[in-house]
N, C-alpha and C positions, 0 to 999 in steps of 0.2 A: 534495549540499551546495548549497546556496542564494548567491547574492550578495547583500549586504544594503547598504546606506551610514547611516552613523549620523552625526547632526550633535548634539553638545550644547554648552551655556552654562553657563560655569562662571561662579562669582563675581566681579566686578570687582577688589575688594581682594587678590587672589591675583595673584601674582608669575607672569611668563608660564613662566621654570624648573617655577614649581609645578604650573602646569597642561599643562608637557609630560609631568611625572611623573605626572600625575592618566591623563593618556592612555595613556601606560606602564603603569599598573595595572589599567587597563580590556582592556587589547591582552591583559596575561599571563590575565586573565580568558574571552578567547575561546581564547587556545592553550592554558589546560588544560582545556576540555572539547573539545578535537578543531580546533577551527577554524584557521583563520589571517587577521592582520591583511594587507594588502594595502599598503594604505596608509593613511599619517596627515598632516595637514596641519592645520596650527593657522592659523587667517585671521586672527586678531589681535583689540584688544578694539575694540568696536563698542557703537556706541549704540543703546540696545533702543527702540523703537517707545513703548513705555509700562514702568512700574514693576512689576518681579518680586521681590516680598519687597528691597523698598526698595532698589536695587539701578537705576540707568539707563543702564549699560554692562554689558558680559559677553566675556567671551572665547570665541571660536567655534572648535570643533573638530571637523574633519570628518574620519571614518573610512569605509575602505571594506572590509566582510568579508568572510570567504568560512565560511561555517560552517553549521551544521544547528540548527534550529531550537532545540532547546532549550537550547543555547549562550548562544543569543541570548536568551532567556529568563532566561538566568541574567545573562548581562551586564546588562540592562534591570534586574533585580531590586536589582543591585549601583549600579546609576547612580541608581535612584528611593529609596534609603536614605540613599547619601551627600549631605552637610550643601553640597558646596561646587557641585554640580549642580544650575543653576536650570530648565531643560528640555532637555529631547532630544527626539528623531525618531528613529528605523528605519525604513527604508524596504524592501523587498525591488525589487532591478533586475534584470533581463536580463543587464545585463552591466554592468561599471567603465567609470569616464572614464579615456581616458588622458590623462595630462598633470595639469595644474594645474585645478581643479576650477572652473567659472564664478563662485562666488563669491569665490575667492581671486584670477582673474582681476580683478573689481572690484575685490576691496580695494586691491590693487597698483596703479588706475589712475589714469595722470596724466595732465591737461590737454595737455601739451606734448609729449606722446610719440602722444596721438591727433591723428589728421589727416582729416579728411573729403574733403577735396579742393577746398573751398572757397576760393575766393580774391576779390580785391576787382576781378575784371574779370566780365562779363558779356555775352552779345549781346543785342543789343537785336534788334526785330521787321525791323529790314533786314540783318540777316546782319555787322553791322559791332560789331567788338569798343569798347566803351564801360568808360572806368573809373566805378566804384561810387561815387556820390556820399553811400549813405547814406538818399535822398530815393527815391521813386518818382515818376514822370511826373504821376499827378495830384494828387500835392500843391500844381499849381501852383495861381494865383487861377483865376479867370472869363476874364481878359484873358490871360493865358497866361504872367503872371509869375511868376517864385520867391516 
């Protein structure tokens, strides 16, 4: 058995209940030809880069499988019929992420919970801590004024 990660986009106008069910029907579709779902995580809806069948958000679902090829074939066949699937992806990996998948990471991110380490002091070229005005040293004039 193979490990696969599938991401599709469902239609904006669908209720995020609907689209966990839509993911529900897709999962029982890998466990009745043999496979298993691993995990499922839905990222939320998001705005599409350009227009898919008039359509400028989507809801993102990302699964991760473990199953044999023609499973996946059959899943793929069932996602590329239904009406409320704007694309997908299959991927075949190595192995699963654990945890929360890098793009659900982003979706979740907030300004104020990241911190670079940034702050408004600095040393300047004699080893002497300076607060940040903002300004750098040769913005001054000719004469060596502000």
């Amino acid at each position: 058995m193979g490990f696969y990660e599938n991401i599709f986009i469902a239609r904006q106008d669908l209720s995020p209940a609907q689209v966990e069910a839509l993911a529900a029907k897709f999962a029982d579709i890998i466990r009745d030809n043999g496979g298993s779902v691993e995990k499922t995580e839905y990222i939320g809806l998001r705005t599409l880069a350009y227009l898919i069948r008039k359509n400028r958000k989507g809801h993102y679902v990302l699964t991760n499988i473990t199953a044999e090829p023609v499973a996946i074939k059959e899943f793929e066949r069932v996602m590329r019929i239904n009406e409320d699937v704007l694309r997908f992806l299959t991927i075949k990996v190595e192995k699963h992420e654990k945890g929360p998948s890098s793009l659900l990471r982003a979706s979740r991110y907030q300004r104020d919970d990241y911190d670079d380490g940034a702050s408004d002091e600095y040393v300047d070229n004699e080893g002497e801590k300076a607060q940040s005005s903002g300004r750098r040293n040769d913005d001054k004039d000719e004469k060596g004024n502000d």
